[in-house]
MIVEX-151467 format. One line per field, with one value per residue: residue number from 1; residue in one letter; x, y, z of N, C-alpha, C in turn. Coordinates in steps of 0.2 Angstrom, whole numbers. Layout:
N
num [NUM, ...]
residuo [A, ...]
nX [X, ...]
nY [Y, ...]
nZ [Z, ...]
caX [X, ...]
caY [Y, ...]
caZ [Z, ...]
cX [X, ...]
cY [Y, ...]
cZ [Z, ...]
//
This chain:
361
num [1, 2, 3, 4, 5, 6, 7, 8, 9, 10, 11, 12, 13, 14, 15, 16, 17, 18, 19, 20, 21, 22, 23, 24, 25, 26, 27, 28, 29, 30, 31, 32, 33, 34, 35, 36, 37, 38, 39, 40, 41, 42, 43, 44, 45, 46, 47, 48, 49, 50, 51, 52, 53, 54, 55, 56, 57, 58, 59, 60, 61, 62, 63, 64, 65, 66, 67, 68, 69, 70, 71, 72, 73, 74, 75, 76, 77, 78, 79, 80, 81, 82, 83, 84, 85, 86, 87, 88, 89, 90, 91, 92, 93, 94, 95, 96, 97, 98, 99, 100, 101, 102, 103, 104, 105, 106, 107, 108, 109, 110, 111, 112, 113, 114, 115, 116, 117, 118, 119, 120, 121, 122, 123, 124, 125, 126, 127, 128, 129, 130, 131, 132, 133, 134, 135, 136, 137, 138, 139, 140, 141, 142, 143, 144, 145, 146, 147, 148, 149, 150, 151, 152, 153, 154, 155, 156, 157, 158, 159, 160, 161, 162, 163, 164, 165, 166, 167, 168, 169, 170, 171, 172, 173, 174, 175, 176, 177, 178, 179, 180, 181, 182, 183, 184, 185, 186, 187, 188, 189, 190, 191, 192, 193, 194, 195, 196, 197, 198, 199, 200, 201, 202, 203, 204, 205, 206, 207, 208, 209, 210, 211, 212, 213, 214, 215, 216, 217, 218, 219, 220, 221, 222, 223, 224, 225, 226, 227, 228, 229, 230, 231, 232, 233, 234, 235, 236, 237, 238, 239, 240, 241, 242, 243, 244, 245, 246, 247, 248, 249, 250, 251, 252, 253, 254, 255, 256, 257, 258, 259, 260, 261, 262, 263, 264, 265, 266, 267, 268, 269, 270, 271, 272, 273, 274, 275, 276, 277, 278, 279, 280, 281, 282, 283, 284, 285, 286, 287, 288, 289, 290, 291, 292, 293, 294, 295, 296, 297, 298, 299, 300, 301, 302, 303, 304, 305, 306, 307, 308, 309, 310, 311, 312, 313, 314, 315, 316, 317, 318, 319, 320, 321, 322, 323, 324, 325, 326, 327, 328, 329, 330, 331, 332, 333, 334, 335, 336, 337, 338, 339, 340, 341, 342, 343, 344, 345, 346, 347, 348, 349, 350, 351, 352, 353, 354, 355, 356, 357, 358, 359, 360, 361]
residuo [X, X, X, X, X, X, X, X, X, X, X, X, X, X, X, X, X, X, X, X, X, X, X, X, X, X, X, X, X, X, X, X, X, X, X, X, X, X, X, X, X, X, X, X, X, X, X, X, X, X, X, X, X, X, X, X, X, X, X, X, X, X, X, X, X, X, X, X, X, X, X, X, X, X, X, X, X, X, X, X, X, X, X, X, X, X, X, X, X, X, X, X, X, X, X, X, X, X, X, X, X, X, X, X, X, X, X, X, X, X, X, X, X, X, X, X, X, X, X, X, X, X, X, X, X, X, X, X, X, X, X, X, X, X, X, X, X, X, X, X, X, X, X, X, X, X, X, X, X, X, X, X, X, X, X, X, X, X, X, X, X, X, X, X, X, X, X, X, X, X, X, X, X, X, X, X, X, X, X, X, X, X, X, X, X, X, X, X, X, X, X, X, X, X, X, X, X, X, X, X, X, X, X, X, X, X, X, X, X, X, X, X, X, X, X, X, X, X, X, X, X, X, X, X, X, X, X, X, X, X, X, X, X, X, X, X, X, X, X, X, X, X, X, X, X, X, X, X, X, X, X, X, X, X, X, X, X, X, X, X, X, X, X, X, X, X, X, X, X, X, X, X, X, X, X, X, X, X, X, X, X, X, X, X, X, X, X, X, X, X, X, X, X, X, X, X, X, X, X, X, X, X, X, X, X, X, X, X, X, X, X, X, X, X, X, X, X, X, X, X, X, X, X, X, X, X, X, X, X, X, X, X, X, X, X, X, X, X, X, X, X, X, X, X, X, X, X, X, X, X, X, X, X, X, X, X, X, X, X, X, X]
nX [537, 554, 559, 554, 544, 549, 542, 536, 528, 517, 513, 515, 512, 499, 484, 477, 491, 497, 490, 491, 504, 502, 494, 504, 514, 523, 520, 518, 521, 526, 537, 539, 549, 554, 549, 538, 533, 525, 536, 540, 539, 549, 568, 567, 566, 552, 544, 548, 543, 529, 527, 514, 504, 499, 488, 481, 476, 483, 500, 514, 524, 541, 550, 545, 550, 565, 565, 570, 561, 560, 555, 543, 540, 553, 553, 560, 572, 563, 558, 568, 571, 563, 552, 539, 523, 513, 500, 495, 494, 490, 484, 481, 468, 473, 487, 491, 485, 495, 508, 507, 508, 522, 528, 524, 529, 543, 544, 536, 527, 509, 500, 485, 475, 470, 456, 460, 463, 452, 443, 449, 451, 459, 462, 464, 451, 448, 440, 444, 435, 427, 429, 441, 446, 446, 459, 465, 467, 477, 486, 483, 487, 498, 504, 500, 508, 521, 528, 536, 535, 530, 513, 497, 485, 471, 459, 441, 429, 426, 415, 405, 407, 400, 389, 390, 398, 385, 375, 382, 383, 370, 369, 362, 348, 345, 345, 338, 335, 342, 340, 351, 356, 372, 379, 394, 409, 420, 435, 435, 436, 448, 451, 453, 442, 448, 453, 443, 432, 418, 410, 409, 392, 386, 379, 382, 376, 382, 395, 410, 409, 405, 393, 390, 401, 398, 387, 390, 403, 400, 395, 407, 413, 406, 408, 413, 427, 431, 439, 451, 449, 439, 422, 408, 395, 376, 365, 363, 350, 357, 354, 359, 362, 374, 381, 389, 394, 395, 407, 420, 426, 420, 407, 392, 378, 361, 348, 339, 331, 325, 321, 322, 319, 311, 317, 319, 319, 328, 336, 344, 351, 357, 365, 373, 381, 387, 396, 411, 427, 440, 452, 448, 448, 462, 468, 473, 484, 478, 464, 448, 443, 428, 418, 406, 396, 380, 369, 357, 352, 341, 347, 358, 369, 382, 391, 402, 402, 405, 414, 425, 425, 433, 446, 443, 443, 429, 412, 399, 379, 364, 348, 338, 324, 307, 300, 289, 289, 300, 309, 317, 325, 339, 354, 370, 387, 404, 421, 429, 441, 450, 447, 440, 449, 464, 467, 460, 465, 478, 476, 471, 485, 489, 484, 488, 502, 501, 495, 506, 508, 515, 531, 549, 559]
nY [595, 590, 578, 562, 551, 533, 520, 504, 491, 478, 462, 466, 463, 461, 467, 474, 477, 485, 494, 504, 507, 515, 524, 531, 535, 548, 555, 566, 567, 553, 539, 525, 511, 498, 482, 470, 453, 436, 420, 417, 426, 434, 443, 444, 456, 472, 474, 461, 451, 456, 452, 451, 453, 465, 475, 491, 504, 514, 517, 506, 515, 521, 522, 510, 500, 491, 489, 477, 462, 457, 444, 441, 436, 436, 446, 453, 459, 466, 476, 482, 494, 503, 515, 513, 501, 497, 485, 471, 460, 443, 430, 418, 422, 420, 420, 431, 440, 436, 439, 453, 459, 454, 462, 473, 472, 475, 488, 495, 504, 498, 498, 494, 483, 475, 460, 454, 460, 467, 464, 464, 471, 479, 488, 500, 503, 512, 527, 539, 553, 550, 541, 546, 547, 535, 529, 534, 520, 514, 516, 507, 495, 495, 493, 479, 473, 478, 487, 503, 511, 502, 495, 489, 497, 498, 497, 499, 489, 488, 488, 496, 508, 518, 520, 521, 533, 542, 539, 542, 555, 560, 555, 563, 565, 550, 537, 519, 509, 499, 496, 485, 483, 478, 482, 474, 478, 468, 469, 471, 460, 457, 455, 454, 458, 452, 439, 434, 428, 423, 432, 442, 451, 444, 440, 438, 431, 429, 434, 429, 429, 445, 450, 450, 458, 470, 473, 472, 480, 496, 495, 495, 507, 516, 515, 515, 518, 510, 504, 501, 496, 493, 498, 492, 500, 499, 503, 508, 495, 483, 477, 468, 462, 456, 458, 452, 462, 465, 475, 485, 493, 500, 501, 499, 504, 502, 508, 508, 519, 522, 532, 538, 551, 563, 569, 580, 580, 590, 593, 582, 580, 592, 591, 578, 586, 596, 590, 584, 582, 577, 575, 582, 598, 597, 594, 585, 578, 567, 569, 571, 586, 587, 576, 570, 570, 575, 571, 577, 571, 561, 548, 546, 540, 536, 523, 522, 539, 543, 538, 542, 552, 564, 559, 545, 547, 552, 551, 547, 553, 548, 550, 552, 550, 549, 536, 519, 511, 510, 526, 534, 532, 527, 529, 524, 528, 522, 521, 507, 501, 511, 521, 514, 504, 505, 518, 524, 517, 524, 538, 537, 534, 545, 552, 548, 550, 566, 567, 560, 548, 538, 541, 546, 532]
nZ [572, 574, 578, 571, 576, 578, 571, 568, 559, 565, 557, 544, 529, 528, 522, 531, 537, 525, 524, 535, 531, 519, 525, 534, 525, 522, 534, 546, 560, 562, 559, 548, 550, 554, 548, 549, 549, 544, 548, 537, 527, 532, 529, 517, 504, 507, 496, 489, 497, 500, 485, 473, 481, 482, 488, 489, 481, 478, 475, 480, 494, 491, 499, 509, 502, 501, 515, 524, 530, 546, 557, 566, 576, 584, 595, 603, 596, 584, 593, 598, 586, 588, 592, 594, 591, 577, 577, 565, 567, 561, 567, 579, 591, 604, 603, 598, 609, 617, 608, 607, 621, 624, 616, 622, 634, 630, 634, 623, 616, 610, 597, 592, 578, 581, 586, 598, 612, 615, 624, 636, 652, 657, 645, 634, 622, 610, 601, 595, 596, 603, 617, 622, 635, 640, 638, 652, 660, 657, 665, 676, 668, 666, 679, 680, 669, 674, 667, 663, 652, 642, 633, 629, 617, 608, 594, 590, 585, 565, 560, 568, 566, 558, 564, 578, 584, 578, 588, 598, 598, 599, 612, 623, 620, 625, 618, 618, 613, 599, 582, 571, 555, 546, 530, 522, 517, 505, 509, 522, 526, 521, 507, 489, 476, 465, 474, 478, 470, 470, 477, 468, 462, 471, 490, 505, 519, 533, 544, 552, 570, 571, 572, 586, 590, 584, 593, 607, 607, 604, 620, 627, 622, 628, 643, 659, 670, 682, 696, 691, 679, 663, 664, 656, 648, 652, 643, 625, 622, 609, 594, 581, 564, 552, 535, 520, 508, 488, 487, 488, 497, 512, 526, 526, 535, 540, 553, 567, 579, 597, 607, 625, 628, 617, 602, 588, 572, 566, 578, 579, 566, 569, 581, 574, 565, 573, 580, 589, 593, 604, 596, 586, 593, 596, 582, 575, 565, 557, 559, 554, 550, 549, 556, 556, 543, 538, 525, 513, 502, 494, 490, 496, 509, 498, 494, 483, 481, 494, 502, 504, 510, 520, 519, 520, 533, 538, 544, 537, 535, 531, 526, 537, 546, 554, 560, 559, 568, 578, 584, 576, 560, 551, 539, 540, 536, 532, 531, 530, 528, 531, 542, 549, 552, 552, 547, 560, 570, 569, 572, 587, 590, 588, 594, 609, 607, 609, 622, 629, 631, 623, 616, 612, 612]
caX [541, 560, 563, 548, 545, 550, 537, 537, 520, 516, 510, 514, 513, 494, 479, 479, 497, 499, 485, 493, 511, 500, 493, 511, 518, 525, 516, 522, 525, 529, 540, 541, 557, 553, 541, 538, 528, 527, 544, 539, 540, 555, 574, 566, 562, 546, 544, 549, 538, 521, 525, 508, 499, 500, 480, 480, 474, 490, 506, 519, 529, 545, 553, 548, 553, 570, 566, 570, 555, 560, 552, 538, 541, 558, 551, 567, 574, 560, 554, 576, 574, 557, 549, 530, 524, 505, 499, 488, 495, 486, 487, 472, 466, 479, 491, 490, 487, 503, 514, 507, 509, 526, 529, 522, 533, 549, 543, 535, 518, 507, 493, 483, 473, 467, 451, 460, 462, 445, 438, 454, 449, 465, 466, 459, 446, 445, 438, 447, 432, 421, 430, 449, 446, 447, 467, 467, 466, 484, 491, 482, 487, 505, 506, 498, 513, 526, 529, 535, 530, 523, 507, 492, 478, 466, 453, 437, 429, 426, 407, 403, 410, 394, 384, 391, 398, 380, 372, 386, 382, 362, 367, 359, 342, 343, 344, 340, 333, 345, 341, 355, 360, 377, 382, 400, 414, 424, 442, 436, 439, 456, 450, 448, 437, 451, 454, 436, 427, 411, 408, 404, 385, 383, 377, 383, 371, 384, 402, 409, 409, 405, 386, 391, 407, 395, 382, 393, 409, 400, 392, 411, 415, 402, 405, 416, 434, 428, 444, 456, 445, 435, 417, 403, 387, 375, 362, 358, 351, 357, 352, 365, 364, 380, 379, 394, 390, 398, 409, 427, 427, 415, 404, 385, 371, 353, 349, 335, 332, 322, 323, 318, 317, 309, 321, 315, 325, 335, 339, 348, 355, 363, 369, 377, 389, 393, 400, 417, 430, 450, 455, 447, 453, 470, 469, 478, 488, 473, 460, 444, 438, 420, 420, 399, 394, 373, 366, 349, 347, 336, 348, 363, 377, 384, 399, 406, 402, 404, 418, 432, 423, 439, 452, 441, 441, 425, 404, 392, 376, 358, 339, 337, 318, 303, 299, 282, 288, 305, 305, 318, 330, 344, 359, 377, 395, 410, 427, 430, 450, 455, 443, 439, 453, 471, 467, 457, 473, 486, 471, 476, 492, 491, 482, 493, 508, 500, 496, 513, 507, 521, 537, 555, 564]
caY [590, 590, 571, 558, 545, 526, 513, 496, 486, 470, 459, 472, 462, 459, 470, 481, 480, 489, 502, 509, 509, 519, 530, 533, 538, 555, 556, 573, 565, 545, 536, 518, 510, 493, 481, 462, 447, 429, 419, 417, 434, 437, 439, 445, 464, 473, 473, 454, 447, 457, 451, 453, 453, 474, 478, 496, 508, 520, 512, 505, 518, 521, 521, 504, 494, 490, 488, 469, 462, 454, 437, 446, 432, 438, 452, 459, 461, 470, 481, 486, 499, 507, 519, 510, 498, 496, 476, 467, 450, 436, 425, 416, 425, 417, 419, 440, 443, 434, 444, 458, 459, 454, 469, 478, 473, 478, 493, 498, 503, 493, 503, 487, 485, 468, 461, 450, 464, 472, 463, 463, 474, 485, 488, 505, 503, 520, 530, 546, 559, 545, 539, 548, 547, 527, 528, 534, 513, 513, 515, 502, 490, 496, 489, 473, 471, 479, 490, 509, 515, 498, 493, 491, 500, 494, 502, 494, 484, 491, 489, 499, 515, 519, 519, 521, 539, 545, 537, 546, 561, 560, 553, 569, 562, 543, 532, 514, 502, 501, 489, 489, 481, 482, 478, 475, 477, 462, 473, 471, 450, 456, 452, 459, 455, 444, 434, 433, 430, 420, 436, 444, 450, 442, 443, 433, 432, 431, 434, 424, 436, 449, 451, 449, 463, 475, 474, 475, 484, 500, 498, 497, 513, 521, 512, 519, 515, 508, 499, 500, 493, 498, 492, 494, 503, 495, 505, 507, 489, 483, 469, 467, 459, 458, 453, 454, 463, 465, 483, 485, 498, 505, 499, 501, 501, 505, 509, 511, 519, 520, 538, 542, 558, 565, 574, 585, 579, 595, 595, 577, 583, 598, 586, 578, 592, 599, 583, 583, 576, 579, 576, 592, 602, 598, 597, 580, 576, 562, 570, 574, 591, 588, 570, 567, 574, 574, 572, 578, 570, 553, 543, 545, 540, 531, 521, 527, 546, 546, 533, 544, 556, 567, 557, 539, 546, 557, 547, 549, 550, 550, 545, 551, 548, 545, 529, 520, 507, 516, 534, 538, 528, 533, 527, 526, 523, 527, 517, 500, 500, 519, 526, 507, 502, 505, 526, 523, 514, 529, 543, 533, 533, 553, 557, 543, 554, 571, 565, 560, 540, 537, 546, 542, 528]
caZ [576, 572, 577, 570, 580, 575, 570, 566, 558, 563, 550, 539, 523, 525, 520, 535, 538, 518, 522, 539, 526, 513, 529, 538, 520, 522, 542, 552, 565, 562, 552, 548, 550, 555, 546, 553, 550, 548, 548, 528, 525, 536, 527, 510, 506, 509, 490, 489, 503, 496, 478, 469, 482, 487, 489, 489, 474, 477, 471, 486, 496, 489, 508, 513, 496, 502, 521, 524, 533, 552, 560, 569, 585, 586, 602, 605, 590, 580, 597, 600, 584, 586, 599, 595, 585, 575, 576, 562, 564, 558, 571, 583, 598, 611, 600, 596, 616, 621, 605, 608, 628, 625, 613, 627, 639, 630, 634, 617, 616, 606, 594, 588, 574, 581, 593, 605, 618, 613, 631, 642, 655, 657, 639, 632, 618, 611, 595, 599, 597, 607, 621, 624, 644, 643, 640, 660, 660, 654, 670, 680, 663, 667, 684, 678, 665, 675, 663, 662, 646, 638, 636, 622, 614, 603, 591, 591, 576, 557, 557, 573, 566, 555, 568, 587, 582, 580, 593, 603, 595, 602, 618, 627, 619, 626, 614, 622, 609, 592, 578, 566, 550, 542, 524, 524, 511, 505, 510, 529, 528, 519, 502, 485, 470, 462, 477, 481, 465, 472, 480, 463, 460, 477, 496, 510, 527, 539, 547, 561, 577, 566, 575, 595, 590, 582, 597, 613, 607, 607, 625, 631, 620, 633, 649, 661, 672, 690, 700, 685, 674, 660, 665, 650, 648, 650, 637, 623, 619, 603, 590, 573, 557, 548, 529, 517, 502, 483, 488, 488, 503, 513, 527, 526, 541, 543, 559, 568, 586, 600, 612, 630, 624, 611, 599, 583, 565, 565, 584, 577, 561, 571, 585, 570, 558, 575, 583, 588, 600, 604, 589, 582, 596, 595, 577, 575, 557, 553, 562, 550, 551, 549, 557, 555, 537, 535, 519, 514, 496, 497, 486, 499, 508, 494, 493, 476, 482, 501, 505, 504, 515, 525, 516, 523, 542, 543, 544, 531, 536, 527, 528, 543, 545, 558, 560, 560, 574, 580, 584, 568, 556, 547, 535, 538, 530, 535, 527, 535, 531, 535, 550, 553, 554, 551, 550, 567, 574, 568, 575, 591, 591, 586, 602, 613, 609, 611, 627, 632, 631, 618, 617, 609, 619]
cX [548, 560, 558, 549, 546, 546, 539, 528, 520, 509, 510, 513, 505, 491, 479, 486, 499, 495, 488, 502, 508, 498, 499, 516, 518, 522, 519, 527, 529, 533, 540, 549, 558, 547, 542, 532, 531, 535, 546, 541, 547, 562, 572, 564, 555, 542, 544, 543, 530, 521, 522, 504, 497, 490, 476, 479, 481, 494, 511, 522, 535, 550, 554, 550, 557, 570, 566, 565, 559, 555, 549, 537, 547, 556, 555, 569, 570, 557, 563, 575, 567, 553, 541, 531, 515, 505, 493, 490, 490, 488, 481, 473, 472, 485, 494, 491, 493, 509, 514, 508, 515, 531, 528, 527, 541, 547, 544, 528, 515, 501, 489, 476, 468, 460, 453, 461, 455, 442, 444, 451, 453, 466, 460, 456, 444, 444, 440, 442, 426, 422, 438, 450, 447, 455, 469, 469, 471, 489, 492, 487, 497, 508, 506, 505, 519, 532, 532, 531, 527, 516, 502, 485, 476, 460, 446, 436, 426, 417, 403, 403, 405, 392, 384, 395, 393, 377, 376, 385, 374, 363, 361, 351, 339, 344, 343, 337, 336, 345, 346, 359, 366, 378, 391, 403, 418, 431, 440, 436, 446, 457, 450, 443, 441, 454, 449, 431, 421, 409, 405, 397, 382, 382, 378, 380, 376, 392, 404, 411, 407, 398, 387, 395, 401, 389, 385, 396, 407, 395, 400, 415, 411, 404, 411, 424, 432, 436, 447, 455, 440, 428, 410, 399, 381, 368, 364, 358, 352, 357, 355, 362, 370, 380, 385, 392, 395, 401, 415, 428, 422, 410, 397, 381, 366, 353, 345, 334, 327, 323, 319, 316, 318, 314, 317, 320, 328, 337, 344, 353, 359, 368, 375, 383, 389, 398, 408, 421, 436, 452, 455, 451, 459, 473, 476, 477, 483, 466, 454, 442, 432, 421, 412, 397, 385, 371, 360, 347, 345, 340, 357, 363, 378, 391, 404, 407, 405, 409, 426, 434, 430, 443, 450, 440, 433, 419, 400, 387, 367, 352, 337, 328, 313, 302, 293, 282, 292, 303, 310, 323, 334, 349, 367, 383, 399, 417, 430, 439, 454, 453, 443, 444, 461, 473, 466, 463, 479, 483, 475, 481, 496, 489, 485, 498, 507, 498, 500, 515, 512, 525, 544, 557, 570]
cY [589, 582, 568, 554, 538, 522, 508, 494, 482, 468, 466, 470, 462, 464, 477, 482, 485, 495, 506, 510, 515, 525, 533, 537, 547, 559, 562, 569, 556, 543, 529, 515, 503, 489, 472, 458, 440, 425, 416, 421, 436, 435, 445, 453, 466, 470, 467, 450, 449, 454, 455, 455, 460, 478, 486, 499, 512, 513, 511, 511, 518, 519, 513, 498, 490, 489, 478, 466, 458, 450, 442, 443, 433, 446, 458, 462, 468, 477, 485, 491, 505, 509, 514, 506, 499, 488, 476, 463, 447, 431, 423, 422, 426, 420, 428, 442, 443, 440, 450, 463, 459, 460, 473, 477, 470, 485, 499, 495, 500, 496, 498, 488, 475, 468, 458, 455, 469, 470, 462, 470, 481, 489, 494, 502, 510, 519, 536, 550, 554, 543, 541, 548, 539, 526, 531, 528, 512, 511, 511, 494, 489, 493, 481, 471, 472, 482, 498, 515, 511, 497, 493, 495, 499, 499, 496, 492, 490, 493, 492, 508, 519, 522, 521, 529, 544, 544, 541, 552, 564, 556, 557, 567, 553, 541, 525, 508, 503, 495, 492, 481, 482, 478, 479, 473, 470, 463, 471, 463, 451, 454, 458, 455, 449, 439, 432, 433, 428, 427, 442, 443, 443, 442, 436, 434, 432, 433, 434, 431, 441, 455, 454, 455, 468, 476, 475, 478, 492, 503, 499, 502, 518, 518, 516, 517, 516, 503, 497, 497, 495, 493, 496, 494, 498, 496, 506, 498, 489, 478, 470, 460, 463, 454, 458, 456, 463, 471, 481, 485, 501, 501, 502, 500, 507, 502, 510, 510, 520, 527, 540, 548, 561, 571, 578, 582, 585, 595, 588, 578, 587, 595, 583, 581, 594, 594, 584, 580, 581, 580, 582, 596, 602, 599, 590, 578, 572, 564, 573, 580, 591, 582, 568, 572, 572, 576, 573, 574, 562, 549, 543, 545, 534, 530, 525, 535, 547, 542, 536, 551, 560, 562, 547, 540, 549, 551, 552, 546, 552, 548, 545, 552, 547, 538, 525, 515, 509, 523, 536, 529, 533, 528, 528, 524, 527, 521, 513, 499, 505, 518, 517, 502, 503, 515, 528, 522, 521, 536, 542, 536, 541, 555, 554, 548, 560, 571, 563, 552, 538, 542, 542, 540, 533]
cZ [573, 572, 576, 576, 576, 575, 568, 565, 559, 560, 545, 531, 521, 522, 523, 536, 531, 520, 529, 534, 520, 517, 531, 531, 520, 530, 546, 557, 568, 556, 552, 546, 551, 550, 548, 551, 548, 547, 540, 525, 526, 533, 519, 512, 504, 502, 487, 492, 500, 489, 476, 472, 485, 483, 488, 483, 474, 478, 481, 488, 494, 494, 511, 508, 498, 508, 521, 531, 538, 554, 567, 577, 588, 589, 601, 600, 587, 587, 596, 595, 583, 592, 600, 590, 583, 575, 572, 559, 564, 560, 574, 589, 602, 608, 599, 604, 619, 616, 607, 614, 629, 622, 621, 632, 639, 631, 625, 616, 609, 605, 589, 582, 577, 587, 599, 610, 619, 621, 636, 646, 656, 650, 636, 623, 614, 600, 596, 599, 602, 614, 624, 632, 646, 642, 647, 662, 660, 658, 676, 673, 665, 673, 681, 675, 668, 671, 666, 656, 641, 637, 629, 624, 609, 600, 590, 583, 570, 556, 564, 570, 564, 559, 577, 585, 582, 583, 598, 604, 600, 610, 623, 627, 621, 624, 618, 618, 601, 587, 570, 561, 545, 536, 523, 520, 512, 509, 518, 532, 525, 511, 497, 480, 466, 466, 479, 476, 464, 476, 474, 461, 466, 484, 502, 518, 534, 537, 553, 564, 575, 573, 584, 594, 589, 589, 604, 612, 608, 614, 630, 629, 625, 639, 652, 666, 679, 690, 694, 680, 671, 661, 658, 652, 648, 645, 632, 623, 610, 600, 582, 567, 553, 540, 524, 509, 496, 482, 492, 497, 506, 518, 529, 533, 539, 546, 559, 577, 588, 605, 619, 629, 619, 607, 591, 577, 566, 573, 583, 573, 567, 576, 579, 568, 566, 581, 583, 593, 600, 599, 583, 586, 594, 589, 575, 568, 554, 558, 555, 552, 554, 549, 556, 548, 536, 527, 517, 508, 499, 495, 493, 507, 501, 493, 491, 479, 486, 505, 508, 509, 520, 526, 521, 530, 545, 541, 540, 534, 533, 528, 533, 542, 549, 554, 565, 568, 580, 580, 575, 565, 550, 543, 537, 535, 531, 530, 532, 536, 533, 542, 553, 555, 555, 552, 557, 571, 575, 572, 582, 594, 591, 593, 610, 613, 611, 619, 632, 633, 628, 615, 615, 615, 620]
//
């Protein structure tokens, strides 16, 4: 592509605002040119406003050091020099739908990183190799706002990814009872080890919303677009535990399912490694080759080994197993701030423009 397109991040100074800055660095086809949050931040340069607090393992982008961070409530302003923008403001609920609707109807589409659109009806939901048919939704969303080319899309939550992936993979065999436990890195509350030090050599039993996201977000990943609106699956049933464990990066589940139809361990595994979606096809800039990886040894997926999996976008997946009460169970791990988040969102946003969904003002 000769001409990039123009980004803007909102909330770019937080957690995920810095990891879609360290995704977009050197992007084929995006550049960041914008970057926006609170009215704190706003005035100072990128490199000012983050201070100390730059979370990533790779050093700062050299490109957005010297970009002067814009008041992220000022609409107009910060939508007038950027074809799109990505959102992972840190704001309430009410507060995220109203900014981000009004992005959207500067006619500048909104690639979110947040949940408050996760249950608006008009508002695509997608996992690109999962669900690419639910941005048809786009254009009923576009009347609603009175939009041309505005409008949002959203990725779903961080601790789904593990696990609704393979399920999708094995649709063809039923799935309709899934019990699933995830262990979830401290990075996906926005934290690290030095701003979370009671979380050393320790296990916390909940995270608010955390339970109710993981058990219906992916029956609206399967459900389908009736009267401009996306209506959800209503199989498989699912039942969550969400428990915050002592791990930088990386979200963990065991899984265990339940199948109308009886499948064979290798007719599962092969479902898996040959799993693919759009994003393979077209071959998009952040797309993992090999999006489902099965591991045969008994000690994996692991963190440390398996986190990094097609550069954080691809599912590790292991121990896959009959089971004495279920029909099998299995292991997954996939990376809570790339695929789960922030990579997930730019995936998105790769397959939104090959599509024709966003295009230079």
């Amino acid at each position: 592509m000769s001409q990039k397109l123009k980004v803007g991040v909102l909330g770019a100074t937080g957690m995920v605002g810095q990891r879609f800055i360290s995704l977009l660095e050197n992007h084929p086809w995006f550049e960041v040119v914008t970057l926006a949050a609170s009215p704190r931040s706003a005035g100072k340069t990128y490199e000012e406003a983050v201070g100390g607090r730059w979370k990533m393992t790779t050093p700062m982008p050299e490109a957005v050091k010297n970009i002067v961070v814009m008041n992220v409530n000022e609409v107009e302003k910060v939508a007038s020099g950027v074809d799109f923008v990505f959102s992972a403001v840190d704001m309430s609920k009410d507060e995220i739908k109203a900014i981000e609707e009004a992005y959207a109807k500067t006619e500048t589409p909104v690639v979110s990183n947040n949940s408050a659109h996760r249950w608006t009806p008009d508002v695509p939901m997608v996992v690109p190799e999962i669900n690419p048919e639910h941005f048809e939704v786009i254009k009923f969303q576009k009347e609603r706002l009175g939009t041309t080319r505005g409008f949002v899309a959203v990725k779903p939550n961080c601790s789904i990814q593990s696990y609704a992936p393979v399920l999708t993979a094995w649709k063809e065999f039923e799935p309709y009872e899934v019990v699933a436990t995830t262990y979830q890195a401290i990075s996906g509350a926005g934290k690290t080890f030095k701003d979370w030090p009671e979380m050393v050599e320790n296990i916390i039993p909940y995270i608010g919303g955390e339970e109710e996201k993981s058990e219906q977000e992916p029956l609206r990943l399967w459900g389908n677009i009736e009267d401009g609106v996306i209506k959800k699956a209503a199989s498989p049933v699912i039942t969550c535990q969400c428990i915050r464990v002592p791990v930088l990066n990386g979200h963990t589940a065991a899984v265990f399912v339940k199948f109308k139809k009886q499948p064979t361990k290798e007719q599962l595994i092969e479902k898996l490694v040959n799993f693919k979606g759009l994003p393979q096809e077209l071959e998009l800039p952040s797309a993992p080759k090999q999006f489902i990886q099965y591991l045969e040894e008994d000690n994996r997926p692991q963190v440390t080994a398996d986190v990094d999996f097609e550069n954080g976008m691809g599912v590790s997946v292991g121990r896959l197993r009959e089971d004495t009460v279920y029909d099998y169970k299995f292991v997954g791990l996939s990376h809570n701030t790339v695929r789960g988040a922030a990579g997930g969102a730019v995936l998105c946003a790769e397959l939104l423009k090959a599509q024709g969904y966003i295009q230079a003002k």
